[in-house]
N, C-alpha and C positions, 0 to 999 in steps of 0.2 A: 307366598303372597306375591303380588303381582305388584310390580312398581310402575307408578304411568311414568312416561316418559317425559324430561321439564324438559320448556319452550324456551330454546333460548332467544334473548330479546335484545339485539344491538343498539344503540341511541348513536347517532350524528349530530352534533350540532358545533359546528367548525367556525369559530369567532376570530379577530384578528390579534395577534399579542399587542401588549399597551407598556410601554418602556420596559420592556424585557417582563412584564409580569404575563400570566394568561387569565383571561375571562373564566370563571365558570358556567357549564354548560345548565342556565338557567333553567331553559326552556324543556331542555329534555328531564332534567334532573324536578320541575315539576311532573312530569306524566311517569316519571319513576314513583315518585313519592304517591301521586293517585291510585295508581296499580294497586301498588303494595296493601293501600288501605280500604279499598275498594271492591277487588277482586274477589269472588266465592271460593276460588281455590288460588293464593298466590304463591305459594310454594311450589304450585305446577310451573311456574314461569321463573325463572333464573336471566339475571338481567346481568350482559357485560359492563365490563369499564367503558364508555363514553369515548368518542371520539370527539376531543375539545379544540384542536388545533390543525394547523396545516400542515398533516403530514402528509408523504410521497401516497399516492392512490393505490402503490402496490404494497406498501405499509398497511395502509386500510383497509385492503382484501384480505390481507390475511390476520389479521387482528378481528374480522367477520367473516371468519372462514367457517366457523361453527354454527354462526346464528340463523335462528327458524323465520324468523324477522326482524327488519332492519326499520328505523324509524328516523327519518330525516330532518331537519328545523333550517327550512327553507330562508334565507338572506338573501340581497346580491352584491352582498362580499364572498357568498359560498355557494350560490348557484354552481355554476360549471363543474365545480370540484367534487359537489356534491351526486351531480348525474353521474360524472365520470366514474367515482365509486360504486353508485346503484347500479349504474351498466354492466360495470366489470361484475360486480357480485351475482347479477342475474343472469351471464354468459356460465357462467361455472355450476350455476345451482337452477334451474329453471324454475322448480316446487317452493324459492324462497318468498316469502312475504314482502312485498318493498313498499312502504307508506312515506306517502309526503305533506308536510302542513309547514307552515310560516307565510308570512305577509308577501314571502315572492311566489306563493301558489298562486296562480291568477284565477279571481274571481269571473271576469266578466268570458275567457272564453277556454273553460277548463279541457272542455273534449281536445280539441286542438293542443291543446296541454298534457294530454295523455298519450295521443294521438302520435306525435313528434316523440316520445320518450315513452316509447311499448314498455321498456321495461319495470315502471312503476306501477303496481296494481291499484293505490288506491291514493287520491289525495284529498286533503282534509280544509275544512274551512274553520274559521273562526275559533273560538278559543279550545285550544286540543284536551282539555281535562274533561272538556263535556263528551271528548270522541273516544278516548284511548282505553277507558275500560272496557267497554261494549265491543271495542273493535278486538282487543284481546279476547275476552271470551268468545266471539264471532269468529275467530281464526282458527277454531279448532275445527268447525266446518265450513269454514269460507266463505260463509252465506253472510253477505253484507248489507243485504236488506233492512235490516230494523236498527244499521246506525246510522244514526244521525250528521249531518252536516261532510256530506263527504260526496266523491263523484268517483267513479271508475266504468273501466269497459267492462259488460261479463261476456260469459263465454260466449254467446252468440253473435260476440262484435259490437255489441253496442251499449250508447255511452248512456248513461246512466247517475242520475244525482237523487240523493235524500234530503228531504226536508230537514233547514237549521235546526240544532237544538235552538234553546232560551239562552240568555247569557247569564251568564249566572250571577245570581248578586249577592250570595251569602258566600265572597271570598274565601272565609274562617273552614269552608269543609275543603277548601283545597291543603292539606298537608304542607308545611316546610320544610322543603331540601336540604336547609339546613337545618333544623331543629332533630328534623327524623335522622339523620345519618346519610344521609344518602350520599354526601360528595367525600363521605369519608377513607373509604378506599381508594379515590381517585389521586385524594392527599395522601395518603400513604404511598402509593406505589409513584408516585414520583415527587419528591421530599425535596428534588429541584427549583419546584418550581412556585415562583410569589405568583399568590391570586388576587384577584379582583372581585369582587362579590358585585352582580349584577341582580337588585334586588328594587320588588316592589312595595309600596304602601298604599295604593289604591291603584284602579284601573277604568280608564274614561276618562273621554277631552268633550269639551263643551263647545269646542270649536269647531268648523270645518273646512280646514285650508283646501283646497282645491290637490296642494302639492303635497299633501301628508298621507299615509293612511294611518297615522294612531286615530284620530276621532271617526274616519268609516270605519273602521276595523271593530272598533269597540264601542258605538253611538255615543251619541251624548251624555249617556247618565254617568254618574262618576260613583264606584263599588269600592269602601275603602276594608282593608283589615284592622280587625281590633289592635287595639294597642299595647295590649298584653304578649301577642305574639310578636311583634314589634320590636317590643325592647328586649324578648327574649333573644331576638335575632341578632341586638346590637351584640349584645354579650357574650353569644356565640363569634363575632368576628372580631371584639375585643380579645377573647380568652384564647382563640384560633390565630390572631397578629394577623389580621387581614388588613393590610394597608391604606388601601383605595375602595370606597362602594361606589358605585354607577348607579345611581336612584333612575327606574324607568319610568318612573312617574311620567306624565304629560304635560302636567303642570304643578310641582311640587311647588306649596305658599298655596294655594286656592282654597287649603281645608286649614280654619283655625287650629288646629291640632299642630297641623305643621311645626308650630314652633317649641310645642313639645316632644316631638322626634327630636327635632338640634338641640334641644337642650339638654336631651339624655344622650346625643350621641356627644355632646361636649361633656360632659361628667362622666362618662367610660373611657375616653380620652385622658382624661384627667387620673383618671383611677389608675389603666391599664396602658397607657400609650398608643395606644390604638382605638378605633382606624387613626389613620393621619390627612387623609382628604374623602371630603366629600362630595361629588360631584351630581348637579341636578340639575334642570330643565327647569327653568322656576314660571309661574306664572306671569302673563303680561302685563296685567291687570294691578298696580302696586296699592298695598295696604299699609295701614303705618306699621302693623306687628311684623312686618317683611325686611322693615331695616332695622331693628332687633336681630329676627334672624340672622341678616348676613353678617351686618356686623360681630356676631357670637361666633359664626364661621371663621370671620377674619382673624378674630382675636387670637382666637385657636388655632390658627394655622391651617384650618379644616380645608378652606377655601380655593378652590381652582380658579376659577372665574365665575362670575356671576354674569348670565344671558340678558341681554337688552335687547331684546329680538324686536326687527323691524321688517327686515326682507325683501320693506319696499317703504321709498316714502310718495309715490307716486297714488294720487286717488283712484285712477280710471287702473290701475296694475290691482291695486287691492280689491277693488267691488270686482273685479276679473279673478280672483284669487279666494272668494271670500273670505279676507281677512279684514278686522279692525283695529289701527294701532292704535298706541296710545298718545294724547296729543306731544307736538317737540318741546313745548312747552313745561307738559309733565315728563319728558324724558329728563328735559336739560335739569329740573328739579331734583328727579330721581338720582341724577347721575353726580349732580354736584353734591347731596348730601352722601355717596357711596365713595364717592373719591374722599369726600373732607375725612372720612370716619376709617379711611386706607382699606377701603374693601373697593378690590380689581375688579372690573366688569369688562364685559365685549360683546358685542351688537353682530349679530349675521346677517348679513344682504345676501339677496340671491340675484345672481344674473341671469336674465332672460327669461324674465317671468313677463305672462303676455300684456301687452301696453306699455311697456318700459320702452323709452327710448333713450339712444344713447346721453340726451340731455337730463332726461330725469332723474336718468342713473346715477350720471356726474353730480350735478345735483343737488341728489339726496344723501348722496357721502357727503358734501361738503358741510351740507346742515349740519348730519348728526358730530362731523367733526367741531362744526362754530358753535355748537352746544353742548360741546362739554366730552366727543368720545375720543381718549389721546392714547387711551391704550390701546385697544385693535381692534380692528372690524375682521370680519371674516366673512371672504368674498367667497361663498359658495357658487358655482356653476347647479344650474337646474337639472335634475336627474329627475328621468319619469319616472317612477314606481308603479307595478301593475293595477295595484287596488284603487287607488287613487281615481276622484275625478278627471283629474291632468291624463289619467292614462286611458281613457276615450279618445278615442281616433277623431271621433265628431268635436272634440274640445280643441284637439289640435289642430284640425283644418279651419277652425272657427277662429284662432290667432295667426293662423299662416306657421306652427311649429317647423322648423326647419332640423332634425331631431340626425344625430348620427350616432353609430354604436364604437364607444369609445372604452380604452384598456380602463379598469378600474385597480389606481394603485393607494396605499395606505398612504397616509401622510408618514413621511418617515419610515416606511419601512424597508426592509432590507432587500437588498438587491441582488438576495438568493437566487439562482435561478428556482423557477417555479413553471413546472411543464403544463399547468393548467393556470391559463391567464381567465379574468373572470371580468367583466363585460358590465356597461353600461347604458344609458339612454341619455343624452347628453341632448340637451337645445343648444344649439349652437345659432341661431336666428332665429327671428318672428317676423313678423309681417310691419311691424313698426322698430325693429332693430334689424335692419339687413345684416347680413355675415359679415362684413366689412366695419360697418358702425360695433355690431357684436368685439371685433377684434380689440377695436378702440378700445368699447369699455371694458374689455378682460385687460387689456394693457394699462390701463387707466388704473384699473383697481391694486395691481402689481405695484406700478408705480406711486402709489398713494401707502400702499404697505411699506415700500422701501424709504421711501423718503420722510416718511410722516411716523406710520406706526415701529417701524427698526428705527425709529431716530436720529437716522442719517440728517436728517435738516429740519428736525422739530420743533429744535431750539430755534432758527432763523424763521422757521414758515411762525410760529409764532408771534414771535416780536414784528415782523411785517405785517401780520396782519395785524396785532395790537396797534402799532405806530400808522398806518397807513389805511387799513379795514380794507386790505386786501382777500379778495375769499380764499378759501385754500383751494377751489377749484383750481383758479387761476393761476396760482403757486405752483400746482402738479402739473399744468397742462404746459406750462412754457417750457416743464422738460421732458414734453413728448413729441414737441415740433422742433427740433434738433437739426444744424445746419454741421457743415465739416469743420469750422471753427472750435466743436467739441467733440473729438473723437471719444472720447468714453463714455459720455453721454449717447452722443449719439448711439454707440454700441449697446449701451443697456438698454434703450429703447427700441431699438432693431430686434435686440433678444426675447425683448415682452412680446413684442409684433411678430416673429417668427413660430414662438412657441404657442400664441394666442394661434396661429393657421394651425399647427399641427395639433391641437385640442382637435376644430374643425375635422380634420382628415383623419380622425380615431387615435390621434394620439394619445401618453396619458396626461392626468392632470399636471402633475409634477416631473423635476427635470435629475436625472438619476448623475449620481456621483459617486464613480469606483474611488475617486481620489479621496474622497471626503466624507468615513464613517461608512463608504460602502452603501448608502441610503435614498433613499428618495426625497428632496427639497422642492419647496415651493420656489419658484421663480426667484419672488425676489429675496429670501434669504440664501439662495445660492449666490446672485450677484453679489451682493453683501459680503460673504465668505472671500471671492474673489477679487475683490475690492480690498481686501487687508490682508489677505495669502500671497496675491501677489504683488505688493506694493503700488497701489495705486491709488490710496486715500487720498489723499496729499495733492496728487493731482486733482482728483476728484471733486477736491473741495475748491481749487482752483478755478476749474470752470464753472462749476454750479456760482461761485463769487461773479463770477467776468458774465455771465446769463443773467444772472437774475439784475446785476447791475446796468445792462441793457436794457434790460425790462423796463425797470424804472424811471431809465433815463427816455423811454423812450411814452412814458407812461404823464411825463414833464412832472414827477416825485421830484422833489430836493433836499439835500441833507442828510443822505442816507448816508454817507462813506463809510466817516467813522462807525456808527452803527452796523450798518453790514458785516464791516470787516469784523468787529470784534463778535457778532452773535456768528458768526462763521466759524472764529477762532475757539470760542467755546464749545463749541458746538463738536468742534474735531477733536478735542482736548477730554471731550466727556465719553468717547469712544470708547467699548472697553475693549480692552485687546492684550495677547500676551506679553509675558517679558517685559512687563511695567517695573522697572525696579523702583523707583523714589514717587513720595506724593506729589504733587503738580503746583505752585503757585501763582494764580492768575491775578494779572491787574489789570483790572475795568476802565473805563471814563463812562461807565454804565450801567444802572442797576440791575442788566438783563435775567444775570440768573433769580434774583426776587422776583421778577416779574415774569417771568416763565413758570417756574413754580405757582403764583398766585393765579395766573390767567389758568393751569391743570386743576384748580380748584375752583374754578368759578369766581375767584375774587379777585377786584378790579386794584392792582397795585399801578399809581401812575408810573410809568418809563422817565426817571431823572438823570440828568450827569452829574459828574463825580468822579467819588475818589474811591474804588470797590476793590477788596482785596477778596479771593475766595481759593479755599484750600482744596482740589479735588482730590479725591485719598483713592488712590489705585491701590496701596500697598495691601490691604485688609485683602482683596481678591485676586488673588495669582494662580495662572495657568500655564503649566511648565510645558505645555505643547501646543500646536495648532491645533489638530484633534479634539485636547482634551476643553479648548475652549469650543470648536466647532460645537461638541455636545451640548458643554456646561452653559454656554451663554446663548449662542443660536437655537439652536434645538429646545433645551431648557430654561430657556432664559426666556424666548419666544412665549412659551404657554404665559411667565407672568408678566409677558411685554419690560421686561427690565433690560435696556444693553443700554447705561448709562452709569457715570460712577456715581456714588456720591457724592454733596458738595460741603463741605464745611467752612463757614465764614469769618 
């Protein structure tokens, strides 16, 4: 008897690692699970282990040195790395099959896309489960004709596209990766390593930001899976000790249901100790059943941070964006019942999104700061994406985009070397933020993270503006116009301003530290790090006292002395840093830290003198190294905004 010969079938889909754990290869490990249950003959097809990570490209050739075809899951975190392997594979095998789909295949000019990377025969659009069986069965004679949603060159040289499938909206026939088995062998053969479950409950955004492609990618309608498979799935990452999930939702909270996912995934929790966080992209749009939620997250521990997405609070940037935020009104509500109830949230702004200008910019941090956001904003830089609106050329010359191709590196990752660097689309100016103003507000937003959100002066930018109704704009920006009277100051803001040009000129985002964890740091939590490694707090807090005390004097404020001095004092005092042996005994003439506190919650405690005694308890938190605090309190400390002690009275 005659035995056909099995296809062998590579998957790529190369993720970034996330605190030393690794993502699971979601995407490919769905069109596994398709295959298997789809196919007329699936036994003919023999499917490798997954390439899930950044390994060395000669690693990856020969880990697919066997395969009949390779299947790619296009990002631009793994662009480059990704070609670099298809090239090398189809230099050594010409007869091999090379398919590519993900959200970095470009839609609008695919020939050009083929064109530039001969050696990829076929790339795929839109959701890959409607393409990947058809395309396997079709690969036994090459004839690509009758699948759907894909483009390629044929043999006569020319380019060539099929008509989309449908999207599909009965998610339930698409098989689970994990329910089926499929990531099972992956866990077995490397028993190393903690995973991440990267996992869906519906699919479809109702929105369409100009700068995203979840809602083009996948229209408006919103497809969710029963909920049967669902809490099959919790169970399986309960019974498996899967840590962390990464919910890809678009807007997790939009479907009343939502809160019965967290509430089964808090009673697996409860049961099993697992997951321990759960991370989502929640809806903009707030429901009362949405602080239930979080708060069940909080309670639990589940909680990473909670999105208060805004992007922009500018109106002429948003109808340029088509976005609709939600009023500051209902933020400052939102946020002051999230805070009272200890569930952590963070707001992202995007810089140089079109009609922002460096004032609007300013701003609209300052608002969302005077309303209530003290734990952190997250100042993303604007990255075109291909699919996107934004990534029309007619959209960009339409804002004046001033766009440069810049290194793409992880927040925090390591500073491996890595022979393949992987590329972005950076706005770096527009036609109402020239590159200059642009630098400002990337410096701007640095310095509002370091001094405001690391709580190097949070305690002080506070109580001035409580006692004075000074904005926090104003607070931040007296220390970005820096004379030689403050050499440190001065310094930090030279460094924001230096690194803000080398963004510009294709730098990357982040500023690398062989000294410190080997890693890549955002601007201002490396200042930070340097600021108490190398003994210069102290000073530091000196002049920011002798500056701001300018300010005011010159602002004709009176009365501040006392005041200043001691929200300075505490403020230095609440630092955490190693080698704390003893708790700290503070006396006040002030009730500052009650009303620091009460002003983080939205409630109006008046500023009185007095007689204030407060215990700050260092001793509970000790870090027997610089290192070991760079991680524990910068690094991780960062994600839940805490480098502060606490205070007992």
């Amino acid at each position: 008897m005659h035995l056909k010969k099995k296809i062998k079938v590579g998957t790529v889909q190369i993720n970034n690692s996330f605190s030393r754990q690794s993502y699971f290869p979601y995407s490919v490990g769905l069109l596994q699970a398709v295959a298997r249950k789809y196919l007329k003959e699936p036994d003919r097809f023999e499917f490798l282990l997954p390439i899930y990570s950044r390994i060395s490209v000669g690693s990856a050739l020969e880990r697919l040195s066997d395969a009949d075809i390779v299947v790619f899951s296009l990002y631009v975190w793994n662009k480059e790395i990704s070609l670099r392997i298809a090239e090398g594979l189809k230099r050594k095998r010409k007869d091999l099959i090379i398919v590519f789909g993900g959200p970095q295949v470009p839609e609008r000019d695919t020939e050009s896309f083929l064109r530039c990377n001969p050696f990829i025969d076929i790339a795929c659009h839109g959701e890959g489960e409607t393409v990947f069986t058809v395309l396997l069965e079709k690969s036994l004679g090459r004839n690509w004709a009758d699948v759907p949603s894909i483009s390629y060159i044929d043999k006569a040289g020319r380019f060539l596209q099929t008509p989309p499938g449908e999207r599909i909206e009965d998610l339930n026939k698409i098989p689970s990766p994990y329910l089926d088995g499929i990531f099972d062998p992956l866990m077995d053969a490397n028993p190393q390593e903690g995973w991440v479950a990267l996992w869906e409950t519906n699919r479809g955004c109702p929105f369409s930001c100009t700068y995203c492609d979840w809602g083009s990618a996948t229209k408006d309608k919103i497809y969710a899976y029963d909920m049967e498979r669902l809490f099959r799935e919790i169970d399986w990452f309960s019974r498996k000790r899967i840590e962390f999930i990464f919910c890809c939702d678009a807007n997790f909270g939009i479907l009343e249901r939502d809160s019965d996912i967290v509430r089964y995934i808090v009673e697996q929790k409860k049961r099993f100790g697992y997951p321990k966080a759960f991370s989502i992209q929640n809806t903009k749009n707030f429901k009362e059943s949405l602080y239930e939620m979080y708060s069940l997250l909080s309670e639990n521990g589940l909680n990473k941070g909670i999105s208060l997405s805004f992007q922009s609070l500018n109106e002429d940037t948003l109808r340029g964006i088509g976005r609709k935020n939600v009023s500051i009104s209902n933020f400052k509500e939102v946020q002051q019942r999230l805070t009272s109830s200890n569930t952590e949230t963070f707001t992202d702004i995007i810089l140089g999104l079109p009609s922002e200008t460096y004032n609007s910019f300013a701003g609209g941090v300052s608002s969302l700061i005077e309303n209530g956001q003290h734990n952190r904003i997250q100042f993303n830089n604007l990255s075109i994406l291909p699919n996107t609106e934004m990534g029309d050329v007619e959209y960009q010359k339409r804002f004046g985009f001033d766009i440069v191709e810049a290194k793409l590196i992880n927040i925090h990752g390591s500073l491996t070397a890595d022979s393949v660097e992987e590329k972005q689309q950076l706005v770096v100016g527009t036609d109402t933020m020239p590159k200059n103003d642009w630098i400002r507000a990337r410096a701007f937003g640095w310095a509002t993270a370091l001094l405001h959100f690391d709580k190097v002066l949070q305690v002080v930018f506070v109580i001035l503006n409580k006692r004075y109704s000074i904005e926090f704009r104003k607070l931040i920006e007296i220390f970005m116009d820096i004379d030689k009277r403050y050499p440190i100051l001065k310094s930090i803001n030279s460094f924001f301003i230096d690194k803000a040009a080398d963004i510009q000129n294709g730098g990357s985002e982040f500023c690398e530290s062989k000294e410190w964890l080997n890693i890549w740091w955002p601007a201002d939590e490396l200042i930070l790090i340097k600021l108490c490694t190398e003994g210069m707090l102290d000073e530091f807090y000196k002049e920011a006292g002798s500056l701001i005390e300018d300010y005011l004097k010159k602002s004709h404020l009176s009365e501040y002395e006392g005041l200043l001095h001691e929200s300075i004092l505490l403020n230095r005092e609440l630092i955490k840093l190693p080698f704390q042996e003893d708790d700290r005994d503070i006396h006040l003439s002030y009730n500052i830290w009650d009303v620091y506190r009460a002003f983080l919650k939205g409630a109006d405690t008046p500023l009185k003198e007095g007689d204030y005694s407060y215990k700050i308890d260092r001793t509970s938190s000790k870090w027997s190294s610089w290192e070991e605090w760079c991680r524990e309190v910068i690094w991780y400390g960062n994600k839940r905004g805490v480098y502060l002690y606490n205070v007992k009275k």
